[in-house]
C-alpha positions as CSV (number, residue, x, y, z in Angstrom):
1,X,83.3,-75.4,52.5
2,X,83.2,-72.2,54.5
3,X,81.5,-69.0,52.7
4,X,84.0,-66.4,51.2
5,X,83.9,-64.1,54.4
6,X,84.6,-67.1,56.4
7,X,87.7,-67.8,53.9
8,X,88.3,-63.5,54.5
9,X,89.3,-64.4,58.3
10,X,91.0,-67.8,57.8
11,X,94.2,-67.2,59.6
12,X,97.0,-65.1,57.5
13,X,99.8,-67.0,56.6
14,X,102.8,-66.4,54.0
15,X,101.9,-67.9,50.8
16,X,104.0,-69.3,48.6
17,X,105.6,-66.6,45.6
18,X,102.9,-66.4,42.8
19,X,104.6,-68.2,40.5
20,X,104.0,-71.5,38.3
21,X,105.7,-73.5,41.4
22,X,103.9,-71.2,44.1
23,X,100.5,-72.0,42.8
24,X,101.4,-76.0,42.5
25,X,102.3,-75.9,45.9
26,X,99.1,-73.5,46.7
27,X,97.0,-76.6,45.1
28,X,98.7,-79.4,46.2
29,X,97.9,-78.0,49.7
30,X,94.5,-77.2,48.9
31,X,94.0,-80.8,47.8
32,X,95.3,-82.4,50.7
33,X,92.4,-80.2,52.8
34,X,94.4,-77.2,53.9
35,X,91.9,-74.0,54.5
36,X,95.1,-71.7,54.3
37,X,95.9,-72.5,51.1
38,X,92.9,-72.6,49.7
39,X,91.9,-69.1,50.4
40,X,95.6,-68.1,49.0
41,X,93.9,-69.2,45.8
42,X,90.7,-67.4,46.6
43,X,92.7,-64.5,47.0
44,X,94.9,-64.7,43.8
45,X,92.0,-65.8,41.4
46,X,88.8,-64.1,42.8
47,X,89.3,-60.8,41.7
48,X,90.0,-62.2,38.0
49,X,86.8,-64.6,38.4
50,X,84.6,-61.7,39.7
51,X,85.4,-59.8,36.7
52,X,85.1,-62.0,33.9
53,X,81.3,-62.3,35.7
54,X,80.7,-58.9,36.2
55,X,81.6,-58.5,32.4
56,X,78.8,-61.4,31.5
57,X,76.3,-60.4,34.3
58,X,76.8,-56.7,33.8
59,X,75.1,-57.1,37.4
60,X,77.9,-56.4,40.5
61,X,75.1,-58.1,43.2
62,X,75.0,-61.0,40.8
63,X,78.6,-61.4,40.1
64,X,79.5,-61.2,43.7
65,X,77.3,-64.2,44.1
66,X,77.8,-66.1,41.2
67,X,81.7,-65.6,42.5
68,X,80.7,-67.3,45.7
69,X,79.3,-70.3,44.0
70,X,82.2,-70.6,41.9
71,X,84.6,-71.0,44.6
72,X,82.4,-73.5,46.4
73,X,82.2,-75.7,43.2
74,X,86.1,-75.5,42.8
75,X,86.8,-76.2,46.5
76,X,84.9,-79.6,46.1
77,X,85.8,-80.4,42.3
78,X,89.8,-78.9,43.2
79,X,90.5,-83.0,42.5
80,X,89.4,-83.2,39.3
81,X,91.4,-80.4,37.9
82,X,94.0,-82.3,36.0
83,X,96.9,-79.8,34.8
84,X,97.6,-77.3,37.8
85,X,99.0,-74.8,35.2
86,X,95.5,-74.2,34.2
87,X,93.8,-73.1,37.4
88,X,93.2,-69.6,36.2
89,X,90.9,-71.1,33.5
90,X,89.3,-74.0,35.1
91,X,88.5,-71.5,37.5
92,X,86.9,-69.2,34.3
93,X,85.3,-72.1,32.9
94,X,83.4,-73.2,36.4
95,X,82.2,-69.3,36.4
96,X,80.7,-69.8,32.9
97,X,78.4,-72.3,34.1
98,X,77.4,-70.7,36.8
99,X,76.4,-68.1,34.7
100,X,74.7,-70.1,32.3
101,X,73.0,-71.5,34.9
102,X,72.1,-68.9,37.0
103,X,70.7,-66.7,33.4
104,X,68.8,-69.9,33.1
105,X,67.0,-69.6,36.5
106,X,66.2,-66.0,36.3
107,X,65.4,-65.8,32.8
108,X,68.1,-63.2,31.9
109,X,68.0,-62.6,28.4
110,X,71.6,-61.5,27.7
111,X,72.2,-62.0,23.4
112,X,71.5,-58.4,22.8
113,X,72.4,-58.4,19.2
114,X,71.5,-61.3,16.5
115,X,73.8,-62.9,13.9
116,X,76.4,-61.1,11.7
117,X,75.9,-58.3,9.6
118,X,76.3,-58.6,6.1
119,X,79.8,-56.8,4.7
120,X,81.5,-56.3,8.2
121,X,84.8,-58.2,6.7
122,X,84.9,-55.5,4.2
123,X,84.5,-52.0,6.3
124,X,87.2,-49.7,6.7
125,X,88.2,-50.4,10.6
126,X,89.1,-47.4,12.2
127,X,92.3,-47.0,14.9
128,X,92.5,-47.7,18.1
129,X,92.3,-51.3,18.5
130,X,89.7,-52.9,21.1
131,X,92.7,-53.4,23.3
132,X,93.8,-50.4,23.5
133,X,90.4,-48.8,24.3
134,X,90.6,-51.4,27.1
135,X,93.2,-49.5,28.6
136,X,91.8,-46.0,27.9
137,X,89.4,-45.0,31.1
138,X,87.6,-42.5,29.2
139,X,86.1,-44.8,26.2
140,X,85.2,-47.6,29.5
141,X,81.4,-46.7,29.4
142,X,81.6,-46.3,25.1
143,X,83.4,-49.5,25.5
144,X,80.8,-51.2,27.3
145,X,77.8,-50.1,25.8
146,X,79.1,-51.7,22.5
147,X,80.3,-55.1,24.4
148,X,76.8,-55.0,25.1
149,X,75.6,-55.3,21.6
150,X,77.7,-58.4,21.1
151,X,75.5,-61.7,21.4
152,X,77.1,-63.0,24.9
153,X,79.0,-66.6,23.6
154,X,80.9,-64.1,21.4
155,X,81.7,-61.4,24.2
156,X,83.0,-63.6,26.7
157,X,85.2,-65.1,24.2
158,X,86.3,-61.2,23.4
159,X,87.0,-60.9,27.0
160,X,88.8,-63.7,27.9
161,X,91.0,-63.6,25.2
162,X,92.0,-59.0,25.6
163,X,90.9,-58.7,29.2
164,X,91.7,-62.0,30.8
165,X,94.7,-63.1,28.4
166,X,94.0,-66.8,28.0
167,X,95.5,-68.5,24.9
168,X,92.8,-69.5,22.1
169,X,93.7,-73.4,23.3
170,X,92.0,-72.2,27.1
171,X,89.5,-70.1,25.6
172,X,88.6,-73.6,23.9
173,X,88.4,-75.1,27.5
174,X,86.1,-72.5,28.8
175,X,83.9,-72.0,25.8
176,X,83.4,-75.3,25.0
177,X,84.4,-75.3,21.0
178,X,87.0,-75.8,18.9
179,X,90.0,-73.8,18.6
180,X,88.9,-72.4,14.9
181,X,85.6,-71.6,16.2
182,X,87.1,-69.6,19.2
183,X,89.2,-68.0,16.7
184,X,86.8,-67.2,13.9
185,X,83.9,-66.0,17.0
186,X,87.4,-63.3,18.2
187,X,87.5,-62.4,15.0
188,X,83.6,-61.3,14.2
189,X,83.9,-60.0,17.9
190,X,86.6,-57.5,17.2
191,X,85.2,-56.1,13.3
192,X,81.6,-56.2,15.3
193,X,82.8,-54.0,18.2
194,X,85.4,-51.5,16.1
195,X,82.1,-51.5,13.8
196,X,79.8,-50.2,16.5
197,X,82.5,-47.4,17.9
198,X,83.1,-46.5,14.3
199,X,81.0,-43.3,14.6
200,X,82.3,-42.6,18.3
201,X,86.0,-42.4,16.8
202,X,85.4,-40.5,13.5
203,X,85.5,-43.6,11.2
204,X,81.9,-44.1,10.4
205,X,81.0,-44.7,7.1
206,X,79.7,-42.0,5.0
């Protein structure tokens, strides 16, 4: 497969709408070995795929890369994906193990925090709601330095499910678990995180 740039000056051609039919076309296309199409994929997904790494890497050089490799892997695996609905996550989950990989390589230590704390199901949460800080620009560095204290299984399931959307039963795809343990690991994600920005939104404990 050619590198992204190479997919960057691939000729431009109308793609179909980006809709559930649009991308089956896109990957029936891609399948059948045709460049154009592929890189309408590239285009529609990358930005989502660069993200969720960025978010795990914390690293822009590394996600950039780690996006690279992603696409490569899907371009030669783009036969095995079985339910064409799912791209957007088969996509994430490739991206996951590059990560894993790649952290095993370097040696990145990422799990910045250990196991629960004791009492968190009983705190008094304070308002907003991770998701709405999501979309509140001035809480993104706040925001980000308490993602950073979650261990990073638990995070990325935070983030696909608020910042990417995906539905617990594709979060179970990605992750590799079952769907109760993607819910319960949401669930210790969100009282961990709104338990960390307590004292940053006037609702730490006295």
């Amino acid at each position: 497969m050619a590198p992204l740039l190479a997919l960057r000056l691939l000729p431009v051609e109308e793609a179909p709408p980006d809709t559930r039919e649009g991308q089956q076309a896109l990957v029936r296309r891609a399948r059948a070995g045709d460049a154009t199409a592929f890189r309408a994929l590239f285009e529609r997904h990358a930005p989502t795929v660069w993200r969720f790494l960025k978010d795990s890497f914390r690293d822009e050089a590394a996600a950039d890369e780690a996006t690279q490799e992603t696409f490569v892997r899907a371009h030669t695996r783009l036969m095995a994906l079985r339910d064409e609905d799912r791209l957007g996550s088969w996509l994430l989950g490739i991206a996951r193990r590059v990560f894993l990989e790649t952290r095993r390589v370097r040696g990145i230590r990422v799990d910045l925090a250990s196991e629960d704390t004791e009492g968190l199901l009983e705190a008094e949460l304070p308002s907003p709601t991770p998701e709405d800080l999501l979309l509140d620009h001035e809480t993104e560095v706040l925001l980000a330095e308490a993602l950073g204290h979650l261990r990073e299984e638990r995070r990325s399931a935070l983030l696909l499910r608020i910042d990417h959307g995906l539905p617990y039963e594709e979060i179970a795809s990605v992750m590799g678990w079952t769907i109760p343990k993607v819910k319960n690991e949401i669930h210790r994600a969100r009282l961990q995180l709104r338990e960390h920005l307590a004292p940053h939104l006037g609702g730490g404990r006295s």
